[in-house]
C-alpha positions in Angstrom: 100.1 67.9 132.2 103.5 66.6 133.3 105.8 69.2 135.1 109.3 69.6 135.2 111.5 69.6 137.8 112.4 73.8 139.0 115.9 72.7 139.0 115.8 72.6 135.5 116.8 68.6 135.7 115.0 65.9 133.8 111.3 66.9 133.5 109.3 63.9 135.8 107.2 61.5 134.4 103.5 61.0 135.1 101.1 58.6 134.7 98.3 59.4 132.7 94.5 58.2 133.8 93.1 55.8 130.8 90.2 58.3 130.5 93.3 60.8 129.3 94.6 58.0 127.2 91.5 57.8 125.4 90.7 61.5 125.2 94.3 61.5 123.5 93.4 59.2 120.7 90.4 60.5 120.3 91.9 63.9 119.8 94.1 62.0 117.0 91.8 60.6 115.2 89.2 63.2 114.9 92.3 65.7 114.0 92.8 62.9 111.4 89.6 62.6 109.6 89.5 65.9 109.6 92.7 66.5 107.5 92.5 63.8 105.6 96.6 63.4 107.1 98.3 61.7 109.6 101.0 64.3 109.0 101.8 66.1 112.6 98.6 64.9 114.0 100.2 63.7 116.8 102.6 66.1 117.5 99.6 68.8 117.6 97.4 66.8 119.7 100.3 66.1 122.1 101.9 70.0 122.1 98.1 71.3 122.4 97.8 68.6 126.1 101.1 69.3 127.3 101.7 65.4 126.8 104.6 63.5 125.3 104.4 63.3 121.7 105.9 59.5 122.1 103.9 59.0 124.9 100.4 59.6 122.4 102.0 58.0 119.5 102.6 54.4 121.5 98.4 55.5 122.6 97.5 55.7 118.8 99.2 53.1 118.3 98.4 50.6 121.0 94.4 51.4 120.2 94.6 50.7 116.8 96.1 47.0 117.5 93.1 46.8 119.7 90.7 47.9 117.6 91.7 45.9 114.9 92.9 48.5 112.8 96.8 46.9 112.8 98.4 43.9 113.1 99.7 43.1 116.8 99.5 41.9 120.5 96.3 43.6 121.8 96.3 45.2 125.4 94.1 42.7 126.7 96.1 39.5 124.9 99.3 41.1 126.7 98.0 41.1 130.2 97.3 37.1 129.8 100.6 36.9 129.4 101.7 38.5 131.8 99.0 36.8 134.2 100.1 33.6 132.7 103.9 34.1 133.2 103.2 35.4 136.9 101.5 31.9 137.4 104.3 29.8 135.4 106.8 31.6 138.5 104.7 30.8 141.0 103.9 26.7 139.9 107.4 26.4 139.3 108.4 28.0 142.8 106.0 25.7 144.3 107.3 22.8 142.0 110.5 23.5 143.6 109.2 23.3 147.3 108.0 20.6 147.0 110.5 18.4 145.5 112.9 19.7 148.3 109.7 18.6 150.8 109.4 14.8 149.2 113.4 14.7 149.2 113.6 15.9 152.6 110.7 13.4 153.8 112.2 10.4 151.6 115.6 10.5 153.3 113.7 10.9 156.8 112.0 7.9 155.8 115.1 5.8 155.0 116.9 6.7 157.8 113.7 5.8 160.4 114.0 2.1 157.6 117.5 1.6 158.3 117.4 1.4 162.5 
Protein backbone atom coordinates (compact mmCIF):
# COMPACT_ATOMS: atom_id res chain seq x y z
CA UNK A 1 0.00 0.00 0.00
CA UNK A 2 1.64 3.29 -0.48
CA UNK A 3 2.25 5.34 2.81
CA UNK A 4 2.35 8.82 3.45
CA UNK A 5 4.83 10.85 4.74
CA UNK A 6 4.11 11.44 9.10
CA UNK A 7 4.74 15.03 8.36
CA UNK A 8 1.57 15.15 6.74
CA UNK A 9 3.54 16.31 3.32
CA UNK A 10 2.96 14.81 -0.08
CA UNK A 11 2.11 11.08 0.41
CA UNK A 12 5.38 9.01 -1.40
CA UNK A 13 5.00 7.11 -4.33
CA UNK A 14 5.67 3.45 -4.75
CA UNK A 15 6.22 1.22 -7.22
CA UNK A 16 4.01 -1.46 -7.53
CA UNK A 17 5.37 -5.35 -8.47
CA UNK A 18 3.54 -6.44 -12.04
CA UNK A 19 2.09 -9.39 -10.08
CA UNK A 20 0.09 -6.33 -8.13
CA UNK A 21 -0.60 -4.72 -11.41
CA UNK A 22 -2.20 -7.71 -12.61
CA UNK A 23 -4.04 -8.60 -9.39
CA UNK A 24 -5.38 -4.94 -9.83
CA UNK A 25 -6.96 -5.49 -13.20
CA UNK A 26 -8.07 -8.53 -12.46
CA UNK A 27 -9.92 -7.18 -9.50
CA UNK A 28 -11.52 -4.69 -12.19
CA UNK A 29 -12.59 -6.83 -14.38
CA UNK A 30 -14.11 -9.48 -12.40
CA UNK A 31 -15.86 -6.46 -10.32
CA UNK A 32 -16.94 -5.63 -13.87
CA UNK A 33 -18.62 -8.63 -15.14
CA UNK A 34 -20.06 -8.92 -12.15
CA UNK A 35 -22.06 -5.57 -12.29
CA UNK A 36 -22.63 -5.54 -15.62
CA UNK A 37 -20.88 -1.59 -15.05
CA UNK A 38 -17.82 0.05 -15.38
CA UNK A 39 -19.43 2.67 -13.08
CA UNK A 40 -16.87 3.13 -9.84
CA UNK A 41 -15.23 -0.13 -10.53
CA UNK A 42 -12.14 1.36 -10.34
CA UNK A 43 -12.40 3.59 -7.75
CA UNK A 44 -13.59 0.49 -5.42
CA UNK A 45 -11.00 -1.79 -6.51
CA UNK A 46 -8.38 0.91 -5.95
CA UNK A 47 -10.00 2.39 -2.30
CA UNK A 48 -10.44 -1.50 -1.29
CA UNK A 49 -5.93 -1.98 -2.09
CA UNK A 50 -5.04 1.26 -0.81
CA UNK A 51 -3.76 2.00 -4.39
CA UNK A 52 -4.15 5.09 -6.62
CA UNK A 53 -7.35 5.16 -8.36
CA UNK A 54 -5.31 6.85 -11.47
CA UNK A 55 -2.59 4.68 -10.89
CA UNK A 56 -5.26 1.32 -11.64
CA UNK A 57 -7.12 3.14 -14.20
CA UNK A 58 -3.77 3.78 -16.51
CA UNK A 59 -3.43 -0.55 -15.39
CA UNK A 60 -6.94 -1.11 -16.91
CA UNK A 61 -6.25 0.73 -19.37
CA UNK A 62 -2.75 -0.22 -20.49
CA UNK A 63 -4.02 -4.12 -20.33
CA UNK A 64 -6.82 -3.71 -22.42
CA UNK A 65 -4.52 -2.07 -25.38
CA UNK A 66 -2.61 -5.17 -24.81
CA UNK A 67 -5.00 -7.51 -24.93
CA UNK A 68 -6.54 -6.26 -27.81
CA UNK A 69 -9.53 -5.00 -26.29
CA UNK A 70 -8.65 -1.05 -27.48
CA UNK A 71 -7.04 0.61 -29.91
CA UNK A 72 -3.28 1.75 -28.91
CA UNK A 73 0.56 1.30 -28.50
CA UNK A 74 0.88 -2.08 -26.58
CA UNK A 75 3.38 -2.38 -23.60
CA UNK A 76 5.60 -4.53 -25.50
CA UNK A 77 5.39 -2.24 -28.99
CA UNK A 78 6.49 0.74 -26.58
CA UNK A 79 9.61 -0.79 -25.09
CA UNK A 80 10.88 -1.32 -28.96
CA UNK A 81 10.80 1.99 -29.06
CA UNK A 82 12.25 2.82 -26.55
CA UNK A 83 15.04 0.06 -27.25
CA UNK A 84 15.16 1.44 -30.73
CA UNK A 85 15.58 5.11 -29.73
CA UNK A 86 18.32 4.07 -27.08
CA UNK A 87 20.18 2.50 -30.12
CA UNK A 88 19.43 5.57 -32.74
CA UNK A 89 21.55 7.77 -29.56
CA UNK A 90 24.06 5.48 -29.32
CA UNK A 91 24.83 4.95 -33.62
CA UNK A 92 24.58 8.51 -33.86
CA UNK A 93 27.05 9.16 -30.89
CA UNK A 94 29.34 6.76 -32.48
CA UNK A 95 28.53 8.39 -35.97
CA UNK A 96 29.75 11.39 -34.41
CA UNK A 97 33.18 9.88 -33.15
CA UNK A 98 33.98 8.82 -35.83
CA UNK A 99 33.67 11.55 -38.21
CA UNK A 100 35.77 13.60 -35.67
CA UNK A 101 38.39 10.31 -35.84
CA UNK A 102 38.55 10.33 -39.96
CA UNK A 103 38.82 14.27 -39.79
CA UNK A 104 41.35 14.16 -37.25
CA UNK A 105 43.31 11.34 -39.16
CA UNK A 106 42.73 13.11 -42.72
CA UNK A 107 44.38 16.36 -41.72
CA UNK A 108 47.24 14.27 -39.96
CA UNK A 109 47.60 12.77 -43.16
CA UNK A 110 47.92 16.00 -45.15
CA UNK A 111 50.14 17.54 -43.05
CA UNK A 112 52.74 14.24 -43.01
CA UNK A 113 51.77 14.85 -47.57
CA UNK A 114 52.82 18.35 -47.37
CA UNK A 115 56.63 17.89 -45.79
Amino acid sequence: MATGSPSGKKPTSRRYSSEEKAAAVRMVRSLRAELGTEQGTVSRVAHQLGYGVESVRSWVRQADIDDGHTPGVTTTEATRVKELEQEVRELKRANEILKRAASFFGAELDRQHKK
